[in-house]
C-alpha angles and dihedrals in degrees: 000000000000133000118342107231104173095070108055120120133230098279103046095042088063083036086065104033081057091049098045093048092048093050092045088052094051098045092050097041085053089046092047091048095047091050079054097058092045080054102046082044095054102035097032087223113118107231123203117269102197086072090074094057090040091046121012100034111036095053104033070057103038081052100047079049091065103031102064094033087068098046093039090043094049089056089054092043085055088044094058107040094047092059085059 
């Protein structure tokens, strides 16, 4: 039951580890901003914005990358060598 990750190949393994770190920069990025704008409401300052894509968005990103490239990219290594 579920998906069957041992058997993508290349392609979509690298499809998947792309999509996963894209979604994972832009969720972190909206939740940083939004934790921004609870702050700026509470405190009246006006913080900068562009923090959350320097350092909030592009590493949670940048982790979940590599995260799942080497997990996903385990499986297809055992796949493969499993079929030799």
């Amino acid at each position: 039951m579920g998906i069957p990750l041992g058997d993508l190949g290349l392609f979509a393994t690298l499809l998947i580890s792309a999509a996963l770190g894209f979604a994972a920069f832009f969720a972190a990025t909206f939740c940083a901003i939004i934790s921004l704008l609870f702050y700026k409401m509470g405190t009246g300052r006006m913080p900068d914005f562009t923090l959350t894509y320097k350092w909030v968005g592009l590493p949670v990103g940048i982790a979940v990358l590599l995260v799942t490239l080497a997990y996903l990219g385990t499986l297809w290594v055992k796949q493969k060598l499993r079929k030799n």
